[in-house]
C-alpha positions as CSV (number, residue, x, y, z in Angstrom):
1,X,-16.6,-28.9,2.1
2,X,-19.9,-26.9,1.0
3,X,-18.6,-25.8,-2.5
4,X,-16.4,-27.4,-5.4
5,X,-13.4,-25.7,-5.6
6,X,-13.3,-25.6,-9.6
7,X,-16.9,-23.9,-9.5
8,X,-15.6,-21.2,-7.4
9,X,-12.2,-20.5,-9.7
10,X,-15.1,-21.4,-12.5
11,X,-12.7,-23.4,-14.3
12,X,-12.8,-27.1,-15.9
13,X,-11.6,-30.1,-14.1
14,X,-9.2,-30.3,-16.7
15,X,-7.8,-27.0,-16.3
16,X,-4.2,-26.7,-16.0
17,X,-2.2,-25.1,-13.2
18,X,-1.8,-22.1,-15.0
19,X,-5.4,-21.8,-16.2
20,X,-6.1,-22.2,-12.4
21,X,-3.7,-19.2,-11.6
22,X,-5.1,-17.2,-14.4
23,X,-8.6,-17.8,-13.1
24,X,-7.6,-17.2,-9.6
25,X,-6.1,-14.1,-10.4
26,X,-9.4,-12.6,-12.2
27,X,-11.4,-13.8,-9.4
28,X,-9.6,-12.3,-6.6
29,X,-9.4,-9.0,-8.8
30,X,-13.1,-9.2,-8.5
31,X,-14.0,-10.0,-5.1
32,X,-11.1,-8.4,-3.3
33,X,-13.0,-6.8,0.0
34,X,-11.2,-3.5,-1.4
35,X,-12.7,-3.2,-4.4
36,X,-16.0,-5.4,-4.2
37,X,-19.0,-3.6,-2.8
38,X,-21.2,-7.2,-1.9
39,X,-21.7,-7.9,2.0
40,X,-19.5,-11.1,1.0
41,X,-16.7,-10.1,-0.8
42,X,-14.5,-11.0,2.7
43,X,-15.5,-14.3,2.9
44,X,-15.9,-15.0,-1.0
45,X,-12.4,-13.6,-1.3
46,X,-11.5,-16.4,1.2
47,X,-12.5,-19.0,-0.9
48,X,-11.2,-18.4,-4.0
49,X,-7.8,-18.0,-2.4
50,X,-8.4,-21.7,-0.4
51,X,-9.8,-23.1,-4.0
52,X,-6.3,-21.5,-5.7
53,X,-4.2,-23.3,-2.8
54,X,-5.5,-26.7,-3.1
55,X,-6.1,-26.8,-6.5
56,X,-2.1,-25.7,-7.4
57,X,0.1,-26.4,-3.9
58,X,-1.6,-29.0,-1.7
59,X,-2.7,-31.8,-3.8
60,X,-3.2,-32.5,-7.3
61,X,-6.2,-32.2,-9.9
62,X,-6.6,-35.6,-9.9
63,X,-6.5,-36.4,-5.8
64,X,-8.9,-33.6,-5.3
65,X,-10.8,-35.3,-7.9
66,X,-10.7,-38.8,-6.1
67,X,-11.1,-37.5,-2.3
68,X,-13.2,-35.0,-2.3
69,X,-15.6,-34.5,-6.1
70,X,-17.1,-37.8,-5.3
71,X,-18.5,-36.0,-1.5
72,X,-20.5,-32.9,-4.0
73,X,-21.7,-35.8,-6.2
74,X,-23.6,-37.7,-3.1
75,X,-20.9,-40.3,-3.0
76,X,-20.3,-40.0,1.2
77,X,-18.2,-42.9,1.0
78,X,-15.4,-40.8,-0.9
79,X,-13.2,-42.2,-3.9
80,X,-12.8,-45.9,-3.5
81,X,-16.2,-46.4,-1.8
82,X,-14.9,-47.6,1.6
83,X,-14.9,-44.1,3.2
84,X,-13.0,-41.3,3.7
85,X,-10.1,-43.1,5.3
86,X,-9.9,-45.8,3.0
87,X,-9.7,-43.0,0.3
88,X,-6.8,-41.9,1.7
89,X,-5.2,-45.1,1.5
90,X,-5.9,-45.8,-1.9
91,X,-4.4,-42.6,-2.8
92,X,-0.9,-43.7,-1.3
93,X,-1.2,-46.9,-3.2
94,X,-2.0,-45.7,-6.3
95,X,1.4,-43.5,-6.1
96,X,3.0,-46.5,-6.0
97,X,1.1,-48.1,-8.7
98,X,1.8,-45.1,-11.1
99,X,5.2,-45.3,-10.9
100,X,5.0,-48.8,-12.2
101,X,1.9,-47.7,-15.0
102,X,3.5,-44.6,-16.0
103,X,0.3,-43.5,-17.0
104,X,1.2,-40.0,-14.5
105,X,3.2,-37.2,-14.6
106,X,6.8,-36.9,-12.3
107,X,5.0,-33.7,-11.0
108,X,1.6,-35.5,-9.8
109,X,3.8,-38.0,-8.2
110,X,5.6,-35.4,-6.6
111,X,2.8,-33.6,-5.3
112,X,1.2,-37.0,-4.3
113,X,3.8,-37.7,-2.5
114,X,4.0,-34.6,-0.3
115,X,0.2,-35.1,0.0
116,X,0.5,-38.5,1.5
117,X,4.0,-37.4,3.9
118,X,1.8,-35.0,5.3
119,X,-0.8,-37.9,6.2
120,X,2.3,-39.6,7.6
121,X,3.8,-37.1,10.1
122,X,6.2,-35.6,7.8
123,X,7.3,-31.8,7.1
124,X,5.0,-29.1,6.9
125,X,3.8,-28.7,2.9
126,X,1.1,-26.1,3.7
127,X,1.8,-22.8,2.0
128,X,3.0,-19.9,4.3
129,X,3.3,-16.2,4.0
130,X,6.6,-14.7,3.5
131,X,8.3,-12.5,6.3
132,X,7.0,-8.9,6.3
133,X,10.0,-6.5,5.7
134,X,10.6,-3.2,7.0
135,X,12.5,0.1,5.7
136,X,12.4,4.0,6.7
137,X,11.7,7.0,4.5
138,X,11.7,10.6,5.3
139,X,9.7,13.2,4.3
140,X,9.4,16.8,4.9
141,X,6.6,19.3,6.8
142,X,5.0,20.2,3.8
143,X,4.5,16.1,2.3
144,X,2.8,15.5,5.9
145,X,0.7,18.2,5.9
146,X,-0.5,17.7,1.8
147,X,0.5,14.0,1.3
148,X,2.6,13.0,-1.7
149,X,3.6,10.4,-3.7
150,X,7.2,9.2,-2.7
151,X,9.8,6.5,-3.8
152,X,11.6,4.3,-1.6
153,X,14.3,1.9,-3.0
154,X,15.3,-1.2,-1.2
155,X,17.1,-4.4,-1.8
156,X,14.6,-7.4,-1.0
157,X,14.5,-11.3,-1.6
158,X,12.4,-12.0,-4.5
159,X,11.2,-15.3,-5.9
160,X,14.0,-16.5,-8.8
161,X,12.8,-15.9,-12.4
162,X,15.2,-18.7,-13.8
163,X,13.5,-21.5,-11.8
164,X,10.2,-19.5,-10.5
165,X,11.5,-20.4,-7.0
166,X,12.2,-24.2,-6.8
167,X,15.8,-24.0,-6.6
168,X,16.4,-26.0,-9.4
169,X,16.1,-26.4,-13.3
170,X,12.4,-27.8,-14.4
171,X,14.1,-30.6,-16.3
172,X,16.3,-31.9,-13.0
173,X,15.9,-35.3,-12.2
174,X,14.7,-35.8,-8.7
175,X,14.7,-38.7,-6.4
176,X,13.6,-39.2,-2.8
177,X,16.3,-38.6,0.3
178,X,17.5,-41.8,1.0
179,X,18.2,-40.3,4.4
180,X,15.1,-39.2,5.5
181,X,13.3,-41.9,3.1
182,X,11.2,-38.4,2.0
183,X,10.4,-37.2,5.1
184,X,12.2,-34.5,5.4
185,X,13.1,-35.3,9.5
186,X,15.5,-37.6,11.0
187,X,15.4,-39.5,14.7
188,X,17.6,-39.7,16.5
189,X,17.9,-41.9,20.1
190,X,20.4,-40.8,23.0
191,X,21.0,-42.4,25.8
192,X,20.6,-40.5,28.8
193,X,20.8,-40.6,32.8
194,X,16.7,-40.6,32.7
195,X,17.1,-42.8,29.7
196,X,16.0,-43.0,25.9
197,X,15.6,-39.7,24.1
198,X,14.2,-39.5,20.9
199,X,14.6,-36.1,18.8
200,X,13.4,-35.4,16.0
201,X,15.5,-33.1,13.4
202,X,15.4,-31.6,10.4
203,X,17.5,-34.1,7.8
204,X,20.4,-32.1,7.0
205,X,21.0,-33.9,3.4
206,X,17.9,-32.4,1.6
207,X,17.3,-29.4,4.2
208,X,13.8,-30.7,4.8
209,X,12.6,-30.4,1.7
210,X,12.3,-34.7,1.6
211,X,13.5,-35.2,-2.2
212,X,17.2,-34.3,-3.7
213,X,17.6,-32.9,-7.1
214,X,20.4,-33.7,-9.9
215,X,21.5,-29.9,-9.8
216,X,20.7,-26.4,-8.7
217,X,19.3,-23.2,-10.1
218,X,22.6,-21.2,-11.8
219,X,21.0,-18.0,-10.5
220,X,19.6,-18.7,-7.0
221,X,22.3,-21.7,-5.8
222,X,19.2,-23.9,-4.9
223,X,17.8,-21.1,-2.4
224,X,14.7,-20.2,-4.7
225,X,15.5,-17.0,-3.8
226,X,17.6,-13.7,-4.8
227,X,18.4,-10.1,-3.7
228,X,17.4,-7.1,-5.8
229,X,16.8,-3.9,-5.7
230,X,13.2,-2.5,-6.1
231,X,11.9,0.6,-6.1
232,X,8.1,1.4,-5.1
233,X,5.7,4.5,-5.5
234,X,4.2,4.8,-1.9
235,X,0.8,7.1,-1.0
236,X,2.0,9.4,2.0
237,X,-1.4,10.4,3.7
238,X,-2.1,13.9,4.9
239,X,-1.4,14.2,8.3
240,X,1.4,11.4,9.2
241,X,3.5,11.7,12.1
242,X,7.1,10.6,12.5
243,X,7.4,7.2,13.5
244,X,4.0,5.8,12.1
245,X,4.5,3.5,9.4
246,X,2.9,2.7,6.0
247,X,1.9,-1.0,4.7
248,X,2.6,-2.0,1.2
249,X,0.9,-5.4,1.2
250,X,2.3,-8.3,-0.7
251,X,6.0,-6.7,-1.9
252,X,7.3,-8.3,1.3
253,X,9.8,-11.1,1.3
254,X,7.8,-13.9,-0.8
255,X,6.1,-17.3,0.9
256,X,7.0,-20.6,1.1
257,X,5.1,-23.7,-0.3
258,X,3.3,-21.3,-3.1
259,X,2.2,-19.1,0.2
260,X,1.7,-15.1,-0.4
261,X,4.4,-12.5,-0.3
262,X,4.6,-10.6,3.2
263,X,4.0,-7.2,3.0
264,X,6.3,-4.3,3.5
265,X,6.1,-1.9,6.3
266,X,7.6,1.8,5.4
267,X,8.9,4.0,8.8
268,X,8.0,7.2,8.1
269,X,10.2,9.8,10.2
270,X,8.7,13.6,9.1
271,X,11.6,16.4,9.1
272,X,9.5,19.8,10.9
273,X,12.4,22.1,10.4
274,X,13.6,24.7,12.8
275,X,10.5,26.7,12.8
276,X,7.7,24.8,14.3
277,X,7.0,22.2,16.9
278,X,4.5,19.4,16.5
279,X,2.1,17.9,19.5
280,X,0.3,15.6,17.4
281,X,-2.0,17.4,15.4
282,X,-1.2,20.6,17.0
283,X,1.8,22.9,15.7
284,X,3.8,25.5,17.8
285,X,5.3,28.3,16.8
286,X,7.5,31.3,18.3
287,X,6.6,35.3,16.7
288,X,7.9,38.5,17.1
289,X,6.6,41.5,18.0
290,X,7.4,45.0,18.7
291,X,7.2,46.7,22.1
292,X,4.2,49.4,20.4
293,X,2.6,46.4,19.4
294,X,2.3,44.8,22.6
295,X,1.6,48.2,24.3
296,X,-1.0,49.4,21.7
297,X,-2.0,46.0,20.3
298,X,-2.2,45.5,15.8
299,X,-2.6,43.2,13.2
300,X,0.1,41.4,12.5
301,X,0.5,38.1,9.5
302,X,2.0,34.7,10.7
303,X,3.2,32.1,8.4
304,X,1.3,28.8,8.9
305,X,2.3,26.0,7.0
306,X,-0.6,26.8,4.3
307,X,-0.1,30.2,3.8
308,X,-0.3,33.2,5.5
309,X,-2.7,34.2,8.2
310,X,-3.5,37.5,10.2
311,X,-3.6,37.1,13.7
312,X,-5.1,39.7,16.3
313,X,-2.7,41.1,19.2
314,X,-4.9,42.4,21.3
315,X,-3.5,46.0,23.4
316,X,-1.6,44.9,26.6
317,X,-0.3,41.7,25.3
318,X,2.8,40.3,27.6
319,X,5.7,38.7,26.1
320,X,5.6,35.3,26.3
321,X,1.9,35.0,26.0
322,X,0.3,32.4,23.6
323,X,-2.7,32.5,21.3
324,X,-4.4,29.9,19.5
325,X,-5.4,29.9,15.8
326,X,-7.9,27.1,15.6
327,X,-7.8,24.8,12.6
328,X,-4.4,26.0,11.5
329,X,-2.6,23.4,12.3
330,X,-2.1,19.4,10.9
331,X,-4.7,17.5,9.4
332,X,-6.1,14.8,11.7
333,X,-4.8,11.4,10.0
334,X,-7.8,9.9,7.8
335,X,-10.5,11.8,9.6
336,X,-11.6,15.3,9.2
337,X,-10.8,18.5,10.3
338,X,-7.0,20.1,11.4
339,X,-5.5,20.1,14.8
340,X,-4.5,24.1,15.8
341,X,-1.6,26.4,15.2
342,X,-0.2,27.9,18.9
343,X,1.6,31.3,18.2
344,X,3.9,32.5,21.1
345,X,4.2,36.1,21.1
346,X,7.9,38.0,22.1
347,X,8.6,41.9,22.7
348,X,11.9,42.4,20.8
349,X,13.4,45.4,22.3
350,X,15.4,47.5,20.2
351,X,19.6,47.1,20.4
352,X,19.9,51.2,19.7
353,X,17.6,54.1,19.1
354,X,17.2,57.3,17.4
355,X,17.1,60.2,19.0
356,X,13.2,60.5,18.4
357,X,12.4,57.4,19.9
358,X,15.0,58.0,22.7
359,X,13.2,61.4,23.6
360,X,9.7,59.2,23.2
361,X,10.9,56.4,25.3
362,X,11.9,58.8,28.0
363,X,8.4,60.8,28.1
364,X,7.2,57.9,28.3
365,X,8.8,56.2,31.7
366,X,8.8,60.3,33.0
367,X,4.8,60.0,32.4
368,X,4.6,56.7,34.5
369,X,6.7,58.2,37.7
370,X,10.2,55.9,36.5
371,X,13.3,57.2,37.6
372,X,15.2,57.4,34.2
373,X,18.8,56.8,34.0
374,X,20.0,58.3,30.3
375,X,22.9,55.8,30.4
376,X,20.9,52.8,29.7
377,X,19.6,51.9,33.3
378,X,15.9,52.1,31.8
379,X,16.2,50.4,29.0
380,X,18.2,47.6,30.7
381,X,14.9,47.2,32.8
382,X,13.0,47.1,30.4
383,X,14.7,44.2,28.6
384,X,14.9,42.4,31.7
385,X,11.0,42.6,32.2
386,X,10.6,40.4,28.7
């Protein structure tokens, strides 16, 4: 262990818990790899988060004190001066001895002995990281394309206020499972055709947890945990496609064992409308045009989803043809530049005509050798050639 743990929170050995948390939480606002330019914020971060574990979940003040001070002092022989092991041992015993003394605390007993069940085989103590949660949220063309700022509400698990998530009051009296003798397992030994089978269980009178308390938490039941609604601002990047999500970190379901929050992961599903299509970064989209314009070619505006934009349509142009208006599409998800806007051209042929364009019309196929019939044969041609 290459640094003391109170050095790196930069608190007293003396400090209590919630001087340690305080200090944690300056620390990590300092070094977080997000905000800290240094070349070692990651693994600085790391520490301060291991110092904030061991010094408030794993073991006491006072058992850090005895194992492991005594190793940044020169002492290799740890606490009791017969080594590292026999540390250990002397740390169960003295447990014992407190209760007798009464010179501790019921929470450094406590913690002492989950520190020493741990040593033994028992349940897990270590802190773990809640269960990441997941929602949806959908947004429209225009958020994707210039990223917003949108709410989503949801109904979560949260830590309970009433006992800060131990499922019970602070002043209920605890004692150790008689079943499980603190463990927080059971064995159990069946008989079998290939013979003995020994299981091991989780004890089903404290639910693992290895001590029993005099009554629950009025709010939670004794679950440490409760439902309520929440409702969070979330970034919506430019350029976001449908079914790519977004991570909230920490406002997850929250850890076990004083373990972080998991994070929360938002679906996003992005509503293009009727008028375009979307190939990634690319957008599609169908215009009209008259038949002069695609005989003659012109000018003519198309609505992108910025704005509007005049487009070239060159003499000649076929229905159905396609041009490509670079840049004018999506922007490229946290990188530069914009994918392209695809504008299929169509002919619309007029239902009726005036008796100007009619006489035109007919000049015209007369001029080109057609065959007009006046009863609509041409013009039923020429529909059916778009």
């Amino acid at each position: 262990m290459s640094e003391d743990f109170y050095d790196v929170l930069g608190v007293s050995r003396d400090a209590s818990e919630e001087e340690i948390k305080k200090a944690y939480r300056k620390k990590a606002a300092e070094h977080h790899p997000d905000v800290s330019d240094d070349d070692d914020a990651e693994e600085r971060f790391k520490k301060i988060q291991k110092a904030k574990e061991v010094l408030t979940t794993r073991i006491s003040a006072a058992q850090y004190d005895q194992l492991v001070i005594p190793l940044h002092r020169g002492d290799k022989r740890g606490g009791d001066g017969r080594g590292g092991s026999g540390g250990a041992r002397s740390l169960r015993g003295s447990a014992a001895r407190a209760g007798a003394g009464g010179f501790e605390t019921s929470s450094t007993v406590l913690r002492r002995r989950r520190w020493s069940r741990a040593f033994r085989g028992g349940r897990d103590d270590r802190p773990r990281q809640g269960r990441d949660l997941r929602t949806g949220l959908t947004i429209d063309l225009e958020d994707a394309f210039e990223g917003a700022t949108k709410e989503v509400t949801l109904t979560r698990p949260t830590a309970c206020d009433t006992c800060d998530g131990a499922g019970h009051p602070p002043d209920a009296d605890v004692q150790t499972c008689p079943q499980c003798n603190g463990r927080g397992q059971v064995q159990q030994v069946q008989q079998t055709p290939l013979g003995r089978v020994q299981q091991t269980s989780t004890c089903p009178r404290c639910e693992g947890e290895g001590e029993l308390y005099s009554e629950d938490c009025s709010d939670c039941g004794g679950d440490g945990v409760v439902r309520e609604e929440a409702t969070l601002s979330v970034e919506i990047p430019p350029g976001i496609r449908s079914g790519q999500s977004l991570r909230m970190e920490r406002e997850g379901a929250p850890g076990e064992n004083g373990g972080p929050n998991g994070d929360l992961l938002i679906e996003v599903d992005v509503d293009i409308g009727d008028r375009y299509e979307r190939d990634g970064d690319d957008l599609r989209v169908s215009e009209a045009i008259s038949f002069p314009q695609a005989v003659f070619g012109d000018t003519v505006e198309v609505e992108t989803v910025d704005g509007t934009v005049e487009m070239d349509v060159p003499a000649g142009t076929q229905s159905g043809e396609t041009f490509r208006l670079e840049g004018k599409g999506m922007p490229r998800l946290r990188r530069r530049g914009r994918g392209d806007l695809y504008v299929q051209v169509g002919v619309v042929i007029p239902d009726s005509l005036n008796e100007e364009q009619r006489e035109a019309l007919e000049a015209f196929a007369e001029a080109g050798g057609e065959d007009i019939d006046v009863g609509g044969g041409f013009f039923e041609r020429l529909k059916s050639s778009f």
